[in-house]
C-alpha positions in Angstrom: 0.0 0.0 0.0 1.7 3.6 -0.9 1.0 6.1 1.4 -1.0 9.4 0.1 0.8 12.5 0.1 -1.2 15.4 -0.7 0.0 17.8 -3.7 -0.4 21.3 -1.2 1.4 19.6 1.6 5.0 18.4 0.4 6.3 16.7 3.8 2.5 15.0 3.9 1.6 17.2 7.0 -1.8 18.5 6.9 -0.5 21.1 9.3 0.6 24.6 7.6 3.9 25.5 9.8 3.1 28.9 11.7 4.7 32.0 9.8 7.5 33.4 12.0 6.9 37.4 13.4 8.0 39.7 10.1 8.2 43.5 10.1 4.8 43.7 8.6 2.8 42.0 11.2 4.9 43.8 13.9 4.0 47.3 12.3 0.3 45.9 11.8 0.2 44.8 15.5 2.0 48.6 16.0 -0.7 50.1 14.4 -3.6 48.2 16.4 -1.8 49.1 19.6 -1.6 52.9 18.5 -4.8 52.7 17.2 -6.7 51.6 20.3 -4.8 53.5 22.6 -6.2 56.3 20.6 -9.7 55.5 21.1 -8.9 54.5 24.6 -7.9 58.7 25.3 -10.7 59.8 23.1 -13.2 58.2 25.5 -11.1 59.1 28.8 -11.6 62.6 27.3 -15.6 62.2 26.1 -16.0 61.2 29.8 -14.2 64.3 31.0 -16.1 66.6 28.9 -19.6 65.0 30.1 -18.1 65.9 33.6 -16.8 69.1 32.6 -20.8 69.9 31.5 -22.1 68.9 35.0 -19.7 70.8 36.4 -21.1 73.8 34.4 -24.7 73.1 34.9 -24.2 73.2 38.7 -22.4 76.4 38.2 -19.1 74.9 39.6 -16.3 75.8 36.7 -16.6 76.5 33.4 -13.7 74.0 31.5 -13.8 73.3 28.1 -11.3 71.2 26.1 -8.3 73.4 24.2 -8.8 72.9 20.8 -6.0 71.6 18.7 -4.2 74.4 16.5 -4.8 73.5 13.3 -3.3 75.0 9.4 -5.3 74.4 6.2 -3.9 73.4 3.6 -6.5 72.7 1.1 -10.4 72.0 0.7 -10.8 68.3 -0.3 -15.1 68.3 -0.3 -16.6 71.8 0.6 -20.0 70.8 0.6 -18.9 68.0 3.5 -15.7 70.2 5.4 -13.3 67.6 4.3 -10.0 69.0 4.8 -6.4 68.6 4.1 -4.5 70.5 7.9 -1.2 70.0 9.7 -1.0 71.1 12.9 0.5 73.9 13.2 2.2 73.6 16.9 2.5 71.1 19.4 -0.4 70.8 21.8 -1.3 73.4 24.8 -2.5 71.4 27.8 -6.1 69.8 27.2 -8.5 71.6 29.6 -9.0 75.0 30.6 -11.6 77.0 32.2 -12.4 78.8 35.5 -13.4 77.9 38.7 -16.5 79.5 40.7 -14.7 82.6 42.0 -12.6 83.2 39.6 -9.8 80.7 39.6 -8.2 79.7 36.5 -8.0 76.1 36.1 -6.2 73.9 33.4 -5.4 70.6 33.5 -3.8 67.5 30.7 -5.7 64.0 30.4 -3.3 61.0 30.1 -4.7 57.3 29.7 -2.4 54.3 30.1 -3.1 50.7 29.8 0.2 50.3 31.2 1.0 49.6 34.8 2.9 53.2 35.0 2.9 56.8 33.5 6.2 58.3 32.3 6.2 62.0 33.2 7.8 62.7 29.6 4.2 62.0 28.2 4.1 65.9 28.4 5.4 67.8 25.5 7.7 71.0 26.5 5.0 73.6 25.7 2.7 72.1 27.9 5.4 71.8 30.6 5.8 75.7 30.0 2.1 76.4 30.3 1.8 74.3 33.5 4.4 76.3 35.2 3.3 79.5 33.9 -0.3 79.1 35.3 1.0 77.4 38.6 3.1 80.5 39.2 0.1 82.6 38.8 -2.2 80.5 41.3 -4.3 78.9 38.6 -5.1 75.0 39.4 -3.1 72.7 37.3 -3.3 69.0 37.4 -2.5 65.7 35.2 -5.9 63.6 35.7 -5.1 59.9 34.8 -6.7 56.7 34.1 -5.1 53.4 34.4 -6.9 51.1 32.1 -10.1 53.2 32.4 -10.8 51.3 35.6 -8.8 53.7 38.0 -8.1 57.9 37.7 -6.4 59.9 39.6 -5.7 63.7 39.7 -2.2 64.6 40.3 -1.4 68.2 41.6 1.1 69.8 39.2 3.4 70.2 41.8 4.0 66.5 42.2 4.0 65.7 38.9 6.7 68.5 38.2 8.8 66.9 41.0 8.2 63.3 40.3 11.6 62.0 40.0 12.3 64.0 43.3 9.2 62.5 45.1 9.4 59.0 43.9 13.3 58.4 42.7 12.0 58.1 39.4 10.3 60.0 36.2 7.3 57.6 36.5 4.3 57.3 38.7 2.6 53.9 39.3 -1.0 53.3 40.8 0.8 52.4 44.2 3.1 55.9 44.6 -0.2 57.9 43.5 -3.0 56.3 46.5 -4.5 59.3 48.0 -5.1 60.8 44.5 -7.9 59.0 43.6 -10.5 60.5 42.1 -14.4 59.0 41.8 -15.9 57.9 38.9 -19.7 57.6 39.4 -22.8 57.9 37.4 -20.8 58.9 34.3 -19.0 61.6 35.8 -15.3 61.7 36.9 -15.6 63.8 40.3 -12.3 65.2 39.7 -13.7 69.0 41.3 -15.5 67.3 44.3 -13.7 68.1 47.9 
C-alpha cells in the first residue's frame, strides 16, 4: 500500500507551519496598539467633557477642552468640510476653564493601559504652560486613568517633582494612592472636595 501525500502539503503534513513574526505584522500589530490607545484617550476625554458639562450646569467651573491648532492646507469636499491640515504647533495642555470665584483652572488627560505613566508623556509647551499658570495661582493637574478602571488627579506640583518624590520620572497606581479620584454615574468627580 503507498502512502498518500497530498499535492499542497509536500512533507505529507496537513498542518501549515506557523509563519515566524516579520516586520509587517509587527508594524500591523503597531498600528492596532496605537490605534486603540487612541480611542482609549478619546473616551477618557468624552467622559471628561460630560463631567466638565455637569460641572457647568451646577455652576461649579466652566472648563472646556483646548482645541487643537490647526493650518489648512487645502479644501478636499466643501459641501462635506473635508479638509487637508497640519497642525501647526504642538499641543497646549487639554482643559481650561475657571473655577467658581474666579480661579483659572487647566489641567492634561493621560490614559495608560500600562501599569505606569512616564512623566515625559508631556510635551515642553505644555510643561511651560503648566508652570506658567501654577506660578500665577491657577489650578493645574494631570488627571489619569489606568486602564479606564482607575483615575487619579495629580497636583502639578508632584508631577513636576516626580523623580524628586518618587526616585523616578514615572508614577505607578501604588506611589499615587490618596489621589484618587471617583468615577460615578458617568461623571469623573475630579472637582469634588
Amino acid at each position: 500500500m503507498t502512502k498518500f501525500i497530498p499535492k499542497n502539503y509536500p512533507n505529507g503534513s496537513r498542518l501549515k507551519a506557523k509563519q515566524p513574526l516579520t516586520e509587517t505584522t509587527g508594524n500591523q500589530k503597531k498600528r492596532t496598539e496605537g490605534a486603540a490607545a487612541k480611542c482609549n484617550g478619546q473616551y477618557f476625554e468624552n467622559i471628561i467633557e460630560s463631567s466638565c458639562r455637569y460641572y457647568r450646569q451646577k455652576g461649579i467651573a466652566d472648563i472646556q477642552k483646548t482645541p487643537e491648532p490647526m493650518k489648512v492646507l487645502s479644501v478636499l469636499d466643501k459641501k462635506k468640510a473635508i479638509f487637508k491640515a497640519v497642525f501647526e504647533k504642538q499641543a497646549q495642555p487639554d482643559f481650561k476653564g475657571v473655577l467658581h470665584g474666579g480661579q483659572t483652572i487647566i489641567f492634561e488627560a493621560k490614559h495608560t493601559n500600562g501599569k505606569s505613566i512616564a512623566k515625559n508623556r508631556l510635551s515642553d509647551e505644555q510643561i511651560e504652560n503648566f508652570k506658567n499658570h501654577n506660578q500665577l495661582g491657577a489650578e493645574c493637574f494631570v488627571l489619569v486613568s489606568f486602564e479606564m478602571k482607575n483615575f487619579y488627579k495629580i497636583p502639578w506640583s508632584i508631577w513636576n517633582d516626580m523623580e524628586f518624590i518618587y526616585k523616578k520620572k514615572s508614577v505607578n497606581q501604588a506611589d499615587i494612592k490618596g489621589y484618587e479620584v471617583s468615577y460615578l454615574n458617568g461623571r469623573l468627580n475630579f472637582l469634588d472636595k
